[in-house]
N, C-alpha and C positions, 0 to 999 in steps of 0.2 A: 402214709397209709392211714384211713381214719377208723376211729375203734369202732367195733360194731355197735358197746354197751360202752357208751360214757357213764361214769361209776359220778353221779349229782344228787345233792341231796333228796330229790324225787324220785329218785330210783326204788323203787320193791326190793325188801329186804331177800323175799324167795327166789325173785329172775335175779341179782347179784349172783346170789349164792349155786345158783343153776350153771349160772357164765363161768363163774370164778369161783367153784368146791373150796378150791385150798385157801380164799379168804375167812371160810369160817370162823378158826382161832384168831383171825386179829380183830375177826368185829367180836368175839367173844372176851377175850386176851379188852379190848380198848372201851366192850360194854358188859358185864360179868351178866347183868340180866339175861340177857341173848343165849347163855348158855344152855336155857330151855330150847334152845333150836335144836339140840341135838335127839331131841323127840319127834320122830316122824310127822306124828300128828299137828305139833304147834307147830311145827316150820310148815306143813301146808296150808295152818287155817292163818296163823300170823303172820307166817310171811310172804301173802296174796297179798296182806294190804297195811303193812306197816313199811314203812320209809326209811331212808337213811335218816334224815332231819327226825323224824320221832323216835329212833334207835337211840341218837346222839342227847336227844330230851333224857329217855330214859335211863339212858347210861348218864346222864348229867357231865356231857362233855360238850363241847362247840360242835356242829355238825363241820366247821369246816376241816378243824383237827379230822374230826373221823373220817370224813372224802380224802383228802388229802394222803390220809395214811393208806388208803384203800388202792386211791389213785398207783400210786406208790407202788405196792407190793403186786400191783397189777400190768405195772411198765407204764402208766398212764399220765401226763402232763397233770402237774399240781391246780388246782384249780386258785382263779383269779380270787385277792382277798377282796374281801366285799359281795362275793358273788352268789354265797349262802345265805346271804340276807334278803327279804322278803319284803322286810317294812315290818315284820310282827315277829313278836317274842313269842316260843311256845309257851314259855310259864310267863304267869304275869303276878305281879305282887297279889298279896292276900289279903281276900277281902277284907270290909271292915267288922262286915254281921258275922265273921270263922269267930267261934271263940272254943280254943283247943281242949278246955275243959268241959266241954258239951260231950268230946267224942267216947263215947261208950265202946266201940271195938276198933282196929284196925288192923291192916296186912301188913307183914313185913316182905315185900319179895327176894329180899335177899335170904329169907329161908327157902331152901327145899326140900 
């Protein structure tokens, strides 16, 4: 039988979570950022258009760990390794003109 929502790092954080309610705590549980989802508001406007693969940035985890686990708790075949790769890193080293002592404010999002 083939899934209707293969759960891939392209995937919409919103239509997941639409398909599959009860994955919420483990993309929450395996990205702590994401726990803002449970705001009406940010889970319509963020999760129209953020990703599994930019979930996985954020949470500073492998997006394949996080498919994978998703796959998972969804009944879903593990997805091939190598297959979350794109050719590009989402973070890339820092530039050379950053100099951390310029920075005058920043966010922590791990407050809320």
């Amino acid at each position: 039988m083939a899934q209707a929502f293969p759960i891939e790092p392209s995937s919409r954080v919103g239509e997941l979570l639409e398909r599959y309610p009860e994955l919420e705590d483990v993309l929450i549980e395996m990205a702590p950022p994401f726990k803002k989802l449970k705001n009406p508001f940010l889970r319509k406007s963020v999760g129209k258009v953020a990703t599994l693969r930019q979930a996985a940035a954020v949470g500073r985890i492998s997006v394949e760990s996080l498919v994978n686990r998703l796959r998972a708790e969804a009944g879903q075949e593990p997805m091939v390794s190598g297959e979350a790769e794109d050719g590009e890193e989402y973070f890339s080293d820092q530039t050379e003109w950053f100099d951390p002592l310029r920075v005058v404010a920043s966010i922590d999002e791990s407050r809320s």
